[in-house]
Each structure stands twice: as structure tokens, then as C-alpha cells.
NUVO-583190 format. One record per residue: residue number from 1; residue in one letter; chain; y, z, x of N, C-alpha, C in turn. Coordinates in pm, 1 decimal. Example, Ala and Ser with C-alpha at 12.3 -4.5 7.8 and 13.67 -1.06 7.14 Angstrom:
// residues 2
<pt 1, A, A, <-569.0, 780.0, 1319.0>, <-450.0, 780.0, 1230.0>, <-330.0, 780.0, 1320.0>>
<pt 2, S, A, <-225.0, 708.0, 1285.0>, <-106.0, 714.0, 1367.0>, <3.0, 787.0, 1290.0>>
// end
This chain:
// residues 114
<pt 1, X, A, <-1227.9, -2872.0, 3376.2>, <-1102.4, -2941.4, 3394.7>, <-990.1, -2870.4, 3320.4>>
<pt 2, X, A, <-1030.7, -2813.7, 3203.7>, <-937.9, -2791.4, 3144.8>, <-844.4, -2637.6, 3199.0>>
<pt 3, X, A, <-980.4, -2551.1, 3259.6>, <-938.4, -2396.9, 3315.3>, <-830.5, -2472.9, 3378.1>>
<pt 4, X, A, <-869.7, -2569.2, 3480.0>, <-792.2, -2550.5, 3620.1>, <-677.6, -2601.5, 3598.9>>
<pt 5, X, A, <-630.2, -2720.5, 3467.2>, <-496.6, -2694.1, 3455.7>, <-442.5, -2593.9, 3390.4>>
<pt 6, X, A, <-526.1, -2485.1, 3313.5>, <-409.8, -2360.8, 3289.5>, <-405.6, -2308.7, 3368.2>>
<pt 7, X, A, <-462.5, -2263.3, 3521.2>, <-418.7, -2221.9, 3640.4>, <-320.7, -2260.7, 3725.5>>
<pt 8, X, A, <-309.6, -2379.5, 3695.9>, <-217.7, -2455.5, 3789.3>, <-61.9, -2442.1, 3645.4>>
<pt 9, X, A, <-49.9, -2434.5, 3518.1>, <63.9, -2392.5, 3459.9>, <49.0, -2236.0, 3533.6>>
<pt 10, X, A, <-5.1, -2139.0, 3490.4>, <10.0, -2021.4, 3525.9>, <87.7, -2007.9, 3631.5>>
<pt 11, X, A, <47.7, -2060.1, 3764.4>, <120.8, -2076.1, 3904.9>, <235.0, -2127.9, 3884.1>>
<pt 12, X, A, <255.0, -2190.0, 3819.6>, <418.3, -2265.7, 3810.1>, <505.3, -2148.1, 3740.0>>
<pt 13, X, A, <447.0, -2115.4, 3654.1>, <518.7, -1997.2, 3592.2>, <530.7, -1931.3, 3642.9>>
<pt 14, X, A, <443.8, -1865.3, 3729.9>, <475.8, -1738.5, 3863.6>, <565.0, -1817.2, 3953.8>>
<pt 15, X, A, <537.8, -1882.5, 3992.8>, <629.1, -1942.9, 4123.2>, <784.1, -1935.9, 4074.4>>
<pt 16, X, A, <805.1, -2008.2, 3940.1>, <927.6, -1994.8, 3864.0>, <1010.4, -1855.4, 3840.9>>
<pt 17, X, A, <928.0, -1780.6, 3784.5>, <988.0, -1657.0, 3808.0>, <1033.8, -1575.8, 3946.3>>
<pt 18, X, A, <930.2, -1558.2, 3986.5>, <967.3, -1525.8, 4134.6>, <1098.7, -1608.5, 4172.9>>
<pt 19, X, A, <1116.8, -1758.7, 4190.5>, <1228.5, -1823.2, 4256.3>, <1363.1, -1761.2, 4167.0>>
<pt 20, X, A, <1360.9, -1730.9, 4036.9>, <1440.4, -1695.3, 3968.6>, <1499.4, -1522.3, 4024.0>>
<pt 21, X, A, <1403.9, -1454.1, 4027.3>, <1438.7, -1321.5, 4093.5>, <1479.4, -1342.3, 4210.6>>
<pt 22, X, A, <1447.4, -1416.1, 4305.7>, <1523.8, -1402.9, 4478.5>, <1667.1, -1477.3, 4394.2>>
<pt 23, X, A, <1666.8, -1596.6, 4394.7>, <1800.4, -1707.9, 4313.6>, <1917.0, -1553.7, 4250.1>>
<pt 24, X, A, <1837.4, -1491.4, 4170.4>, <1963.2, -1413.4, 4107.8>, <1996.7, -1272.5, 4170.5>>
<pt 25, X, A, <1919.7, -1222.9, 4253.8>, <1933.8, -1072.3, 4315.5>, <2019.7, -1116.9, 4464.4>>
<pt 26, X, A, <2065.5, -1213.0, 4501.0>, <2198.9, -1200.7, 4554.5>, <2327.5, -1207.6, 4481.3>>
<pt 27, X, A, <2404.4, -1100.1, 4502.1>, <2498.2, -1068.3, 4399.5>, <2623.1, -1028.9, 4510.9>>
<pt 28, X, A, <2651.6, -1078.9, 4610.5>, <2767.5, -1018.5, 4735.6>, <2764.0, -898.3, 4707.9>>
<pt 29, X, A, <2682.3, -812.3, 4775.4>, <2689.8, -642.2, 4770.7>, <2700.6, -584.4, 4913.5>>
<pt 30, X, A, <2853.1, -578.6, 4938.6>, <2909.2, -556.3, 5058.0>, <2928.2, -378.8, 5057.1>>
<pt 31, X, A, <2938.3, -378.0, 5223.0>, <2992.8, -274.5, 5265.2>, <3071.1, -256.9, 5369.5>>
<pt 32, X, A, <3221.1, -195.9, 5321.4>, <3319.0, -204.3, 5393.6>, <3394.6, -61.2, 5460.4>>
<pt 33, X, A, <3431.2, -45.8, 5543.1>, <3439.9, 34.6, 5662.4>, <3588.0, 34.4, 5666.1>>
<pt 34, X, A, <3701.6, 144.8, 5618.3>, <3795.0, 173.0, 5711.4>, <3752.4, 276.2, 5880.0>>
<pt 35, X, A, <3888.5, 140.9, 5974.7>, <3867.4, 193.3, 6081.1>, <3990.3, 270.3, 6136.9>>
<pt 36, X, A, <4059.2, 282.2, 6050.9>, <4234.1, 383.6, 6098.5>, <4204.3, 494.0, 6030.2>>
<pt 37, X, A, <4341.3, 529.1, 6065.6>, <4344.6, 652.8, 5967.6>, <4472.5, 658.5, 5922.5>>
<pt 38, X, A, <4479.7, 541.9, 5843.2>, <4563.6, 506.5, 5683.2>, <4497.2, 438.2, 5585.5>>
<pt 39, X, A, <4542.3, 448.4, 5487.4>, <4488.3, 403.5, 5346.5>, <4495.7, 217.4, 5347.8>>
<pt 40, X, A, <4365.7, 192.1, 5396.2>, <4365.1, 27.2, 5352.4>, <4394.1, -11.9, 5190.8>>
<pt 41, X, A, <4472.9, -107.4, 5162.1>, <4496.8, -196.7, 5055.8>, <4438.5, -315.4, 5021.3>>
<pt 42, X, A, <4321.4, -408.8, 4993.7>, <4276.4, -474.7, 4999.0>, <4269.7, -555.5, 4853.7>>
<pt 43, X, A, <4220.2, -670.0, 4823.0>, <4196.9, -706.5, 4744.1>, <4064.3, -821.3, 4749.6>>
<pt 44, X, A, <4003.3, -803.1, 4634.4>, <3847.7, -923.2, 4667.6>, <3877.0, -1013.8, 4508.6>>
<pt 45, X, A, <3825.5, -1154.3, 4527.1>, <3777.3, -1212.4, 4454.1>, <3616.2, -1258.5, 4460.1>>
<pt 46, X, A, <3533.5, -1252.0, 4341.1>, <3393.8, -1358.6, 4376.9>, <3375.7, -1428.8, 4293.8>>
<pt 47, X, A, <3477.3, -1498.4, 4225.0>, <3467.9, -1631.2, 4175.6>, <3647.7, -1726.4, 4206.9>>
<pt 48, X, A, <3711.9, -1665.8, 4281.7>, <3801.0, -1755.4, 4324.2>, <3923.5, -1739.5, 4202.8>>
<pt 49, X, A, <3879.9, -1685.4, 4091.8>, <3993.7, -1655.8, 3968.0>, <4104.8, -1577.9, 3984.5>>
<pt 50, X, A, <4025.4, -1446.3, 3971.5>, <4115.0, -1344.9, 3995.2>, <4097.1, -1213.9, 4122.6>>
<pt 51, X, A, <4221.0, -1191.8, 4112.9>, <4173.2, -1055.9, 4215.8>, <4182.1, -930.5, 4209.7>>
<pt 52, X, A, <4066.7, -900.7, 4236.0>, <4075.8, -721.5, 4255.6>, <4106.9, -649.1, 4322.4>>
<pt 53, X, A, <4249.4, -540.9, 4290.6>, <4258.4, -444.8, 4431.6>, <4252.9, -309.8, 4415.3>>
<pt 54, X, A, <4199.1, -252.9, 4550.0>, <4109.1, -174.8, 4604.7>, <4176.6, -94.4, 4699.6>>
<pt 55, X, A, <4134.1, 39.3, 4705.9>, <4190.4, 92.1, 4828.6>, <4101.3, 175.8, 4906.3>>
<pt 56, X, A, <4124.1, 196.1, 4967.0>, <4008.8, 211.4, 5111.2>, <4073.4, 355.0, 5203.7>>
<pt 57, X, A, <4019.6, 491.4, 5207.2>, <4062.9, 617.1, 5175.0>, <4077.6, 613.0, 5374.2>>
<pt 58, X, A, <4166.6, 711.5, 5436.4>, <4121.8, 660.4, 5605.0>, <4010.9, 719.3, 5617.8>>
<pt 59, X, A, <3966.7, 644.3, 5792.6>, <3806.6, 634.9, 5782.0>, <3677.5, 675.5, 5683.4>>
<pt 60, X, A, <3736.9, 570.3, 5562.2>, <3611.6, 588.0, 5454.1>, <3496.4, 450.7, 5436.6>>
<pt 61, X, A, <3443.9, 465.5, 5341.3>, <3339.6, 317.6, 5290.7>, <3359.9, 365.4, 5182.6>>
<pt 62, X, A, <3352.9, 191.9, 5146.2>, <3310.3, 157.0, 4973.3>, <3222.1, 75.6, 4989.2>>
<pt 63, X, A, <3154.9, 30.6, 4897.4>, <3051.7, -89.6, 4849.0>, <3100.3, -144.0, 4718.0>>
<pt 64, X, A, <3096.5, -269.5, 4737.5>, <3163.4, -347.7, 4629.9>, <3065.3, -464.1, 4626.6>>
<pt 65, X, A, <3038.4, -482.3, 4454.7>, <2898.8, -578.2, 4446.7>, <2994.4, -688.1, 4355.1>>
<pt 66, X, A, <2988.3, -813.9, 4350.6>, <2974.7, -943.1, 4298.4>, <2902.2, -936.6, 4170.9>>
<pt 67, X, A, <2914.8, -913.5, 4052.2>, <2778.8, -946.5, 3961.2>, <2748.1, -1032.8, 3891.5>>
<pt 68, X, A, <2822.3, -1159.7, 3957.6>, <2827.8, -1255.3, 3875.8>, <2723.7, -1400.8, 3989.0>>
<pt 69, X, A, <2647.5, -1324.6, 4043.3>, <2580.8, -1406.8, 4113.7>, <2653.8, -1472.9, 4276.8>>
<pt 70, X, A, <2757.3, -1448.7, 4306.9>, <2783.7, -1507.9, 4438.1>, <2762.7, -1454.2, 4547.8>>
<pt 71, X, A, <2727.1, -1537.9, 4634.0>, <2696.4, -1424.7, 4741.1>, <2757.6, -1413.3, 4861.2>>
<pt 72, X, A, <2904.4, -1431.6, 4809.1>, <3064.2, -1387.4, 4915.2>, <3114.7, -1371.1, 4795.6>>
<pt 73, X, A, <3236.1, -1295.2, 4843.3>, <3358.8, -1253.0, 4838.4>, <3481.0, -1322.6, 4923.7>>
<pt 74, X, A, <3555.9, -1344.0, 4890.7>, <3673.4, -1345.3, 4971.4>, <3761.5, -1187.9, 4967.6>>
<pt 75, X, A, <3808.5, -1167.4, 5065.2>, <3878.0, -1048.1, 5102.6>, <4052.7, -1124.7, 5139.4>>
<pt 76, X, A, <4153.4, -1011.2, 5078.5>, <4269.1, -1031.9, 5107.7>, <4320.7, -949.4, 5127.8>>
<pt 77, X, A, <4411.6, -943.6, 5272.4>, <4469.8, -813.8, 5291.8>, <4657.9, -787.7, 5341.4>>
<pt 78, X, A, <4712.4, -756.8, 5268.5>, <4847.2, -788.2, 5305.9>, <4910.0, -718.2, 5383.9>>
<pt 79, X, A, <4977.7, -770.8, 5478.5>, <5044.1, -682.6, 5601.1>, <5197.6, -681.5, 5667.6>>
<pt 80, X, A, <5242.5, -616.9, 5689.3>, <5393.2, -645.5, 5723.3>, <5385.2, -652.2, 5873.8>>
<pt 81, X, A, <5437.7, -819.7, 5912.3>, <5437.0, -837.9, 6082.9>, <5591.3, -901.4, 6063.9>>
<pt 82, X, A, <5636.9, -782.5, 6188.3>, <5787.1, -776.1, 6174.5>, <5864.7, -817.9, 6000.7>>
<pt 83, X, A, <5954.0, -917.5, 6026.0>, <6042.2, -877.9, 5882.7>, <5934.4, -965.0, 5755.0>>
<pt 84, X, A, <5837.9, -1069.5, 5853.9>, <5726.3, -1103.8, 5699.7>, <5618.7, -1030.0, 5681.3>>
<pt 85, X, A, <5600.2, -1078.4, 5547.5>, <5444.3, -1004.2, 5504.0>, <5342.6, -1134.8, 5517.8>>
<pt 86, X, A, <5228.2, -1095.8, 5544.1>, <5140.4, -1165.9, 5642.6>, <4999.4, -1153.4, 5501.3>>
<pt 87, X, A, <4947.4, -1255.0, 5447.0>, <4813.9, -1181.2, 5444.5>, <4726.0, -1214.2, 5503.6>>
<pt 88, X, A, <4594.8, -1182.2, 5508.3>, <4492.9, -1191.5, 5592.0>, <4362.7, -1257.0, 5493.8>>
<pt 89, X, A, <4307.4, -1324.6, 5486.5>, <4199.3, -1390.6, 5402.0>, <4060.6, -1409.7, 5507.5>>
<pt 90, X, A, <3970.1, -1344.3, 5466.1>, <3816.8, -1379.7, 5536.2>, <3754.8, -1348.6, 5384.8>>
<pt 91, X, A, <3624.3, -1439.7, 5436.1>, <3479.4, -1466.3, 5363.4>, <3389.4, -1380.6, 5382.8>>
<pt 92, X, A, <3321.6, -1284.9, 5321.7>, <3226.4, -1203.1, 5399.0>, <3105.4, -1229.2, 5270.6>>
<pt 93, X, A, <3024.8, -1168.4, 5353.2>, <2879.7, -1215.5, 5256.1>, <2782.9, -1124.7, 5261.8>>
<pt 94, X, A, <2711.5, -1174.7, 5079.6>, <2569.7, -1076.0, 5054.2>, <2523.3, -967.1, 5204.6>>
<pt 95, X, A, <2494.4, -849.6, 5162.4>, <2446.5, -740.4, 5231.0>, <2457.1, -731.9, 5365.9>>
<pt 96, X, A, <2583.1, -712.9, 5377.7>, <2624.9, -730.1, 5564.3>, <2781.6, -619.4, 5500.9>>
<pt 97, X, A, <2781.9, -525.9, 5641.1>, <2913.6, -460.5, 5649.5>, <2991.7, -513.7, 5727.4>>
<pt 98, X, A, <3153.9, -462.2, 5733.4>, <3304.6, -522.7, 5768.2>, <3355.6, -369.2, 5770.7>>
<pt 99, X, A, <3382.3, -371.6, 5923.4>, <3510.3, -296.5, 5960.9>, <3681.8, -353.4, 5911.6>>
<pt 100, X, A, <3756.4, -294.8, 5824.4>, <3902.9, -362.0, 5797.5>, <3980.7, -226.1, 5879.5>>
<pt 101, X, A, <4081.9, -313.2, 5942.1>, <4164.9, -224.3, 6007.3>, <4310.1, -291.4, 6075.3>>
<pt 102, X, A, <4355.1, -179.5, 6136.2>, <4500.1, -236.7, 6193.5>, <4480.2, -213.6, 6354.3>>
<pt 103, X, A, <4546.8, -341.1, 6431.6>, <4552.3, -297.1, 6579.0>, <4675.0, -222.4, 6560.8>>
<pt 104, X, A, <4719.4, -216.6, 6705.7>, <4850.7, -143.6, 6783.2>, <4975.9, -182.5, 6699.9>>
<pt 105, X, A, <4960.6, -347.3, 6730.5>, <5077.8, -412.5, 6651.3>, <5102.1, -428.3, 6515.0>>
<pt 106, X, A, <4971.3, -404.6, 6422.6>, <4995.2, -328.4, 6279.1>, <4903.6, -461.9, 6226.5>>
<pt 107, X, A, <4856.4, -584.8, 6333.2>, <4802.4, -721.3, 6287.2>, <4641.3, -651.0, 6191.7>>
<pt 108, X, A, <4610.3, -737.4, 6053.4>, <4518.8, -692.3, 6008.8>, <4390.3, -713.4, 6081.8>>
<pt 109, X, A, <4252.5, -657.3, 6066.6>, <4190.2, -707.3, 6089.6>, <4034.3, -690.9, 6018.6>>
<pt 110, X, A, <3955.5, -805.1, 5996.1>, <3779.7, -807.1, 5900.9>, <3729.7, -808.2, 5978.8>>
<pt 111, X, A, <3627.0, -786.1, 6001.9>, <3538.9, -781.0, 6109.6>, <3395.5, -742.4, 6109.1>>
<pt 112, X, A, <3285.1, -848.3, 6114.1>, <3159.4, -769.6, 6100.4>, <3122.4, -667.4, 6150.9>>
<pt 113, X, A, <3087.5, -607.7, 6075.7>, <3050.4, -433.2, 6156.7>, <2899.9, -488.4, 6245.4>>
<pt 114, X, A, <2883.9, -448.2, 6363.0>, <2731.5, -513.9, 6444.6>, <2621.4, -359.5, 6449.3>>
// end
């Protein structure tokens, strides 16, 4: 009786750890895609505080990781449509890429890369 409850702690302890390693190894570790050929301006937050900005070389990638455990980002991107400036706000998430770019009319655009 007594083995089989230190087997059954043992298992809890494994099970615990393990849930702890998947729980913390999402960290939003994106990859992002210019699709022009001008210098994207961007900015990310992954806790909603503050923001970081970034620039994005033409048709280049960066990877930008979260390390504070979230697993999005918000993306912000500011744009001049006619005489206002426009920004652009999407959500993108843990280990998935995003094309950012400009159409014809200069409108921004995020976009899952497929």
C-alpha cells in the first residue's frame, strides 16, 4: 500500500512538471514578413503596457518573441490615408507568420502568411 502511494505522488509530480513546461514554453514567438519594398514601421506590445518599435528592412523577416509568457502580441502600424494618419491594430499569435504590407492605396495591411 504504501509503494503504490509513492507512485501515484511520483506521477503527480511528473504530470506537474510536464503541464508546467507546455503552460510556460508559449512565449508569442512570431514571424513577420515584409511584403513591399519599403521599410515597414511597426510597433508590438505583449502585455498591453508598453510599446515596442521595430522596423522591418524591404522584403525582409524578423522574429520577435514575447518572454513574458503571452501567447499574442498586438501589432500596430501607422499609416498616412490621405491628410489622416490611420493606425492599424491586429492580434497575432504564438508560432504562426504575418505578411505586413501596403496595397496600391498605401492602406496597411497583417495578414497570416498561409
Amino acid at each position: 500500500m504504501a509503494t503504490t502511494g509513492k507512485f501515484r505522488i511520483f506521477g503527480a509530480l511528473i504530470a506537474g512538471a510536464v503541464a508546467f513546461g507546455i503552460g510556460s514554453a508559449a512565449r508569442a514567438d512570431v514571424l513577420f514578413h515584409n511584403t513591399t519594398g519599403h521599410t515597414v514601421f511597426f510597433g508590438v506590445t505583449c502585455d498591453g503596457q508598453g510599446v515596442d518599435q521595430w522596423t522591418l528592412a524591404p522584403y525582409g523577416n524578423r522574429s520577435l518573441v514575447c518572454n513574458n509568457g503571452a501567447q499574442e502580441m498586438r501589432v500596430f502600424i501607422k499609416t498616412a490615408h490621405g491628410a489622416d494618419t490611420v493606425t492599424v491594430r491586429a492580434t497575432v499569435w504564438d508560432g504562426r507568420t504575418y505578411n505586413l504590407g501596403y496595397d496600391d492605396d498605401g492602406d496597411v495591411s497583417i495578414a497570416r502568411r498561409g
